[in-house]
N, C-alpha and C positions, 0 to 999 in steps of 0.2 A: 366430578372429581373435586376435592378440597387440595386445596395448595397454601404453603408457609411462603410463598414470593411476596416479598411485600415487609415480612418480620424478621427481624434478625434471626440469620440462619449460624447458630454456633459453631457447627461444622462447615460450612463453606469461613468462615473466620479466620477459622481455627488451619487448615490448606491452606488461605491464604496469607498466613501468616510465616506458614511455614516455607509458602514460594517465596517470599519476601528475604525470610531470615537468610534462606542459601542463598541466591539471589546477589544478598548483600556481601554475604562474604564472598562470592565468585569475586565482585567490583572490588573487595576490601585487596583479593590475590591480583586482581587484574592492574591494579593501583599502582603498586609496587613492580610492576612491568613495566610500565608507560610513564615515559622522560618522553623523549624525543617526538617531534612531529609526525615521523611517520608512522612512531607508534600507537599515537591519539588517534590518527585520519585512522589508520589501515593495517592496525595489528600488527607494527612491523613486517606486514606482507609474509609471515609466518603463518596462516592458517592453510587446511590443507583441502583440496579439494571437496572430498564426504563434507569435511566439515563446514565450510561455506554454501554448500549442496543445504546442509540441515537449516544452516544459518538464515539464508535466503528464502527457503521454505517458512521459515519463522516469521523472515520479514513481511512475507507478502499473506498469509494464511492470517487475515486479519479479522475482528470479529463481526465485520460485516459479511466475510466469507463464513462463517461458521456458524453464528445467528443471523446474518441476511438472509444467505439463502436459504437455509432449513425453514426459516419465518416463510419466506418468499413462497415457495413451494409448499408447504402447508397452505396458505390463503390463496395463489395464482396458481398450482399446479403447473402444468409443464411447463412452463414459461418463462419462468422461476430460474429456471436450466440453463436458460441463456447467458447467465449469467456466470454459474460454473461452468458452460464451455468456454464463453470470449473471457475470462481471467488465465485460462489454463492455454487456449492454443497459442497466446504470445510469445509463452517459452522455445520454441523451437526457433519462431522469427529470431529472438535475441540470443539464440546461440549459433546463429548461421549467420547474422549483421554484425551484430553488436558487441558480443561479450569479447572477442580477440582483438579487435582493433582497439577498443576500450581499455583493456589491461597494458599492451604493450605503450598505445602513445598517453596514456593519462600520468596521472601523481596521486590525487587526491578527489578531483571534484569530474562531473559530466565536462565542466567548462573547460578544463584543460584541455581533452581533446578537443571541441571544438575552435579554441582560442592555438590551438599546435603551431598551427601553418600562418594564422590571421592577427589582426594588431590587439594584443591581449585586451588595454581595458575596456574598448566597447562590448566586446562579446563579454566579459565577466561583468559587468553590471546589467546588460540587459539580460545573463543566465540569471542573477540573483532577485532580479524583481519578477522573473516567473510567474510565482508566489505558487505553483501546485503545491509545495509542503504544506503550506500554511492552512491551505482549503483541506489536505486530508488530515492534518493535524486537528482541525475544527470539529471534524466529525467524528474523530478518534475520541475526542475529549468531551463533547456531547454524548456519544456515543458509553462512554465508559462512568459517567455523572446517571445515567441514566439508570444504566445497569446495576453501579454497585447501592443506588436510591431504592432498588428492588429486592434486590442479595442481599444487604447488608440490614436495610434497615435505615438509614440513616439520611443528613439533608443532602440532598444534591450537591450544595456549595462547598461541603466539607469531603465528600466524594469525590469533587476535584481538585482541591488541594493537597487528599493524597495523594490520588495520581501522579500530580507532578511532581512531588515532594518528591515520593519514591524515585520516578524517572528519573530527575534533575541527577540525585544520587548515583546511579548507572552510570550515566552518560558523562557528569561531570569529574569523577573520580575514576573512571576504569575506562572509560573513551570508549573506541572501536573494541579493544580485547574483551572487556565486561559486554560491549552489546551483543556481540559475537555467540558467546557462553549464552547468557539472558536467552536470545533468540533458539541457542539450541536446544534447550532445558526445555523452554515454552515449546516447539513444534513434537517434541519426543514426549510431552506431556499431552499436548492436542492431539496427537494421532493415535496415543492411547486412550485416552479417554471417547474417541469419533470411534474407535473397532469396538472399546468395550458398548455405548449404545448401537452399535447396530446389530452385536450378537445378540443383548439381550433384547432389543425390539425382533430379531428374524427367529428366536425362539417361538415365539409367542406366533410365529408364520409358517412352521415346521424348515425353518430357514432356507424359505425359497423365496425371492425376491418378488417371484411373478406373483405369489398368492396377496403378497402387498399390494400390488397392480391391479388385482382381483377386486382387493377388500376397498380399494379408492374406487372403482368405478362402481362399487355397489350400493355407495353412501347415497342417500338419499336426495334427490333435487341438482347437486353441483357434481355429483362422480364422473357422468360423462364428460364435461367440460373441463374437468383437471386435467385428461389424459388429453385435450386436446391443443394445438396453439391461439394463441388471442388473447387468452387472460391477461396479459400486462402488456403488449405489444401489436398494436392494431393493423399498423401502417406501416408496407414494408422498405419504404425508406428511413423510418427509423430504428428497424431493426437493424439492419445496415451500417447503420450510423453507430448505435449502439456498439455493437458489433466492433467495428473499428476503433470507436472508444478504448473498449477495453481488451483489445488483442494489441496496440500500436503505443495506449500508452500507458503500459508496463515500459517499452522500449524508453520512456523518455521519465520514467517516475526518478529523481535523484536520489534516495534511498536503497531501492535496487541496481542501480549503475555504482552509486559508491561500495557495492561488499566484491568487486570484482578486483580493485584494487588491494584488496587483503592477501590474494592468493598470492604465491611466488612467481608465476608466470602465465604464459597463456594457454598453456598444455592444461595445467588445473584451473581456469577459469573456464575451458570447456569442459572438463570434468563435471565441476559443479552444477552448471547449467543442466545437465544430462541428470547429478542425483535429485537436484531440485524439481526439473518435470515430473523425474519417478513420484518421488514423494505427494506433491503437489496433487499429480494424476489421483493417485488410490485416494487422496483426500477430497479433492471433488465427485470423486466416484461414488463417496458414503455418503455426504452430505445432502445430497437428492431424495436417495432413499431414507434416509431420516425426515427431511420433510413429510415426506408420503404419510410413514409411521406416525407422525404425530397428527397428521392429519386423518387417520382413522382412529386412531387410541384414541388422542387426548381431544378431536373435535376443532372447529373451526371457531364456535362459539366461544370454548373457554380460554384458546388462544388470542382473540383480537378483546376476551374483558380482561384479562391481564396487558397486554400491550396491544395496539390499532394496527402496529406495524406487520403483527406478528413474531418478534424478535426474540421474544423466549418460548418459541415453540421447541425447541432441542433442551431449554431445561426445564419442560413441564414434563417434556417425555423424559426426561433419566428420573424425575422424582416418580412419575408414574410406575418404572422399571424396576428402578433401583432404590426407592424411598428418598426422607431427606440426606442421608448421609452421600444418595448417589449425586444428587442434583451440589450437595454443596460443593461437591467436586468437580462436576461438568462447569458449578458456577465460575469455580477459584480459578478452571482453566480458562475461563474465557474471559477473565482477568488479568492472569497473568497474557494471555494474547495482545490486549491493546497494550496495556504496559509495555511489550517487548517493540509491538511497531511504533508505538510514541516513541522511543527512545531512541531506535532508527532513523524517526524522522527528524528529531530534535540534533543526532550527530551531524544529518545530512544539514540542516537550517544552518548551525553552528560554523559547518566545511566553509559553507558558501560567505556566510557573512567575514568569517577572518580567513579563510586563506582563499577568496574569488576578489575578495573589496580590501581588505588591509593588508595583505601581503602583495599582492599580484597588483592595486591599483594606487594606493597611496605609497607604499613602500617598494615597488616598484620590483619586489623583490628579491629584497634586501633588506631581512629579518632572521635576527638568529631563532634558534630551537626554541629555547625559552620563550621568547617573544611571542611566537605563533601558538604554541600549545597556554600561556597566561592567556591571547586575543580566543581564541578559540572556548577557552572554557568564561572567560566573559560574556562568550556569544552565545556558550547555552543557558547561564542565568536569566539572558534577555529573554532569551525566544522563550523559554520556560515559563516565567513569569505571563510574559504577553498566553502563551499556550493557556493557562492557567484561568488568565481572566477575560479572553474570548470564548471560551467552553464554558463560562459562567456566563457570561452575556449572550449567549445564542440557546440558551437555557427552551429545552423545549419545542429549537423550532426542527422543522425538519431537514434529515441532515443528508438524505437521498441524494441530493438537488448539490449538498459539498464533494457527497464521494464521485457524484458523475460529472463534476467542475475540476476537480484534482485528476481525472483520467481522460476530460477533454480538454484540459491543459495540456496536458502531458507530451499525448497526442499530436498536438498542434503546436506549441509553444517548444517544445524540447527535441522533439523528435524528427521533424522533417530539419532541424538547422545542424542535428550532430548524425543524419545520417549521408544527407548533401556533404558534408566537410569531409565524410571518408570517402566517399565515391567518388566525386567530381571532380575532377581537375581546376574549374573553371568558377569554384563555387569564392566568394570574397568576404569581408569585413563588414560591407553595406549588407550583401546580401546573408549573412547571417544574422544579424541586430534584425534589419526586416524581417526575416522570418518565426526567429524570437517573441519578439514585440508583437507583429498581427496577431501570429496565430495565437497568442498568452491573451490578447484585449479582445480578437473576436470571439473566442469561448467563452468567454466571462459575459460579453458584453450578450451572446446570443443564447446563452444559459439563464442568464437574467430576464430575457426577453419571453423566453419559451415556457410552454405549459407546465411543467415543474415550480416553477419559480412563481412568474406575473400572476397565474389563475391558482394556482396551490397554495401559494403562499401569502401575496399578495392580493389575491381574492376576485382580481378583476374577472369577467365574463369570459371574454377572448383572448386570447396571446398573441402576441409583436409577430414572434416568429415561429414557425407551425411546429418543428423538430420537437422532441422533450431533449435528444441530446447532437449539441452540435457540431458534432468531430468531421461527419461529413463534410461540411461545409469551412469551418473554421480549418482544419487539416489542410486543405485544396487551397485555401489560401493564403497560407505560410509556406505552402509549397511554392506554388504561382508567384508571391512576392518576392521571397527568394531568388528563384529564377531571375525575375525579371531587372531587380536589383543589381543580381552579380552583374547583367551583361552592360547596364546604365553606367555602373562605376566598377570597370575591372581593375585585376589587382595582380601586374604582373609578376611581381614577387612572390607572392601568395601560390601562383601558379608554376614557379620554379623549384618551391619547395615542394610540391606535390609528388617527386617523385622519393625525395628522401623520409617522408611520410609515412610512401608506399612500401618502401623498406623497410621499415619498422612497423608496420600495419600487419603484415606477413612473414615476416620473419622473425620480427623481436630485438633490431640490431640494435641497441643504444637502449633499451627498456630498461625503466628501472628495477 
């Protein structure tokens, strides 16, 4: 098969020109909404269930999900899957933990609830040096330099400076109301575009999925082995691991914790959770099957001589289907996708740097409106800029090793300290920074250590530490420290407010 990937595609341009233009006018309408703080953070807490359902879906259906896996599952076949299942089974956890207590005791950031009951500024400095944004940020932005150096035609360096360009735009003129909009255009665009390839790939099957099944196991030398487990996952404690990665931290990603705050109350923050599994679900469901397909169609080989990764296996197959005019549109959407979650994460960086660290820890507090919404959009030119010229400096490397650093962060650093502070009575001040801080420096530190990283990247023969990902480990010991912490230095104040907490944790009494 001949393919234009690689040459400026006029129509993929021309789509994404045209996401851009509405796009901007949604931010130019959303602009003109957004005065006050909490309508920068959180939409005025005016969006409505469906709609934070789609929105959320937007946030998280990112083009790792939509070119990972398809790539994935074309080169590792079933294996591949693990992947669309531990990103999709977390939603049920985070709407039976997390999404109710989250709306009713927060404002704006993950930190407030955990900082609710406990001495605000430790817990809001050691949620802000986290850093998961920043690691998925890196590979959003590698990730999307990569892409539009294919699609477009063009240098990589100037590929990320539109990126940001654009985003900064979004985020810093329309806030939460523009991201909001952005992410639902982008998921109503990707879930169109993911039905139209897989009708047109299950034609070509008498649209029966099983005959796909068929046509992968009959491919010559690797069929049997697609349909089978191993291809990417040898060892089954790091399946495991993996596994918990990325079912647990979803729960603790600040980007999806922040669009919970937009709804009006807790009634529509479990709403949403419920449309976004929907959506989410039928979307992992086709993704798989589209690997497959291009893993008979389009070949294994002319997959990994356009990219090693396999990453534009879903837009060899639409041009294979659909020609160039189809692929420039599978392209533009899977452009507009990183665009939508940069700009997520760039709100969420922003939350944390002015209203976790200059409002809640220098000012104590005591900041007007203005104030916070001027700190706040200063905070996304930082992080923008920074975005910007880390996705130029990481130019090429591999970015696997960021997104499974952002979801073993997550995991370990965010997630065992804000799900202890709703449960536990007995949980404290120490004992949350400790579990903060381990769990955020031991994933990092055993991420960097492990086969991804040391022997992938860094080339050495053996690795520090055996996992490829270390949420197992890291997780248990954010937990453990935790623990151990609260009971070394109890906090009995902390411990009296626990039931006024629980009030409003289940009930909503005092909710903003």
């Amino acid at each position: 098969m001949q393919t234009t990937l690689g040459t400026p595609n006029f129509i993929s341009i021309l789509f994404f020109a045209i996401f851009v233009f509405f796009t901007l006018m949604v931010t130019y309408w959303a602009a003109k909404k957004t005065k006050t703080a909490a309508e920068y953070y959180a939409a005025g807490r005016s969006v409505t269930g469906f709609q934070n359902g789609m929105a959320l879906a937007g946030d998280y259906m990112s083009a790792a999900s939509f070119l990972g896996i398809a790539g994935m599952v074309s080169l590792k076949g079933y294996d591949g899957m693990i992947y669309a299942t531990g990103w999709l089974v977390g939603w049920p956890a985070l709407m039976f933990l997390i999404a109710e207590p989250l709306r009713n005791l927060g404002k704006f950031t993950f930190a407030d609830v955990v900082a609710f009951r406990l001495k605000q500024t430790p817990i809001r400095i050691a949620g802000a040096i986290g850093g998961v944004v920043l690691a998925y940020t890196i590979a959003q932005m590698v990730g999307s330099g990569s892409l539009i150096k294919l699609m477009f035609g063009i240098p990589y360096e100037a590929a990320e400076i539109i990126v940001g360009c654009v985003m900064l735009c979004y985020v810093l003129f329309g806030g939460m109301l523009a991201t909001t909009w952005v992410q639902i255009i982008k998921a109503c665009l990707l879930l169109f575009g993911v039905t139209l390839l897989l009708l047109l790939g299950l034609s070509k099957f008498e649209f029966n999925p099983g005959n796909v099944y068929g046509a992968v196991q009959n491919l010559p030398e690797i069929g049997k082995k697609m349909l089978e487990p191993g291809g990417l996952v040898t060892n089954p404690l790091d399946a495991i691991s993996l596994g918990l990665a990325l079912m647990l931290g979803l729960l603790g990603l600040p980007h999806i914790l922040m669009r919970f705050f937009t709804v009006p109350n807790a009634k529509e923050a479990r709403k949403s959770v419920a449309y976004a599994t929907t959506f989410i679900g039928y979307f992992y469901c086709i993704i798989p099957v589209v690997g497959f397909m291009a893993a008979v169609m389009v070949g294994k080989d002319m997959i990994t001589k356009i990219d090693k990764g396999g990453n534009m296996a879903a837009l060899l197959l639409g041009e294979l289907l659909g020609g160039t005019p189809f692929m420039g549109f599978i392209a533009a959407v899977a452009f507009a996708t990183i665009l939508a979650v940069v700009a997520g994460l760039t709100l969420s960086a922003a939350s944390a740097m002015s209203h976790d660290i200059f409002v809640s820890v220098f000012r104590k507090g005591h900041a007007s409106e203005a104030e916070q919404v001027k700190v706040a959009r200063i905070s996304v030119i930082i992080f923008g800029v920074v975005a910007i010229c880390l996705g130029i400096l990481f130019k090429g490397q591999n970015v696997a090793f960021m997104v499974g650093l952002a979801f073993a962060i997550a995991a370990s650093g965010n997630f065992p300290a804000l799900f202890m502070s709703i449960v536990w009575r007995k949980f404290t001040t120490a004992g949350a920074v400790a579990s903060i801080l381990i769990g955020s420096i031991s994933a990092t530190v055993f991420i960097i250590l492990s086969p991804t990283v040391w022997v992938d990247v860094f080339k050495f023969e053996t690795a520090i530490f055996p996992l490829k990902n270390p949420a197992i480990i890291s997780m248990t010991l954010a937990f453990v420290c935790g623990i151990i912490a609260s009971f070394i230095w109890p906090d009995k104040e902390a411990e009296q407010k626990f039931e006024d907490e629980k009030l409003r944790t289940y009930l909503g009494v005092g909710a903003e």
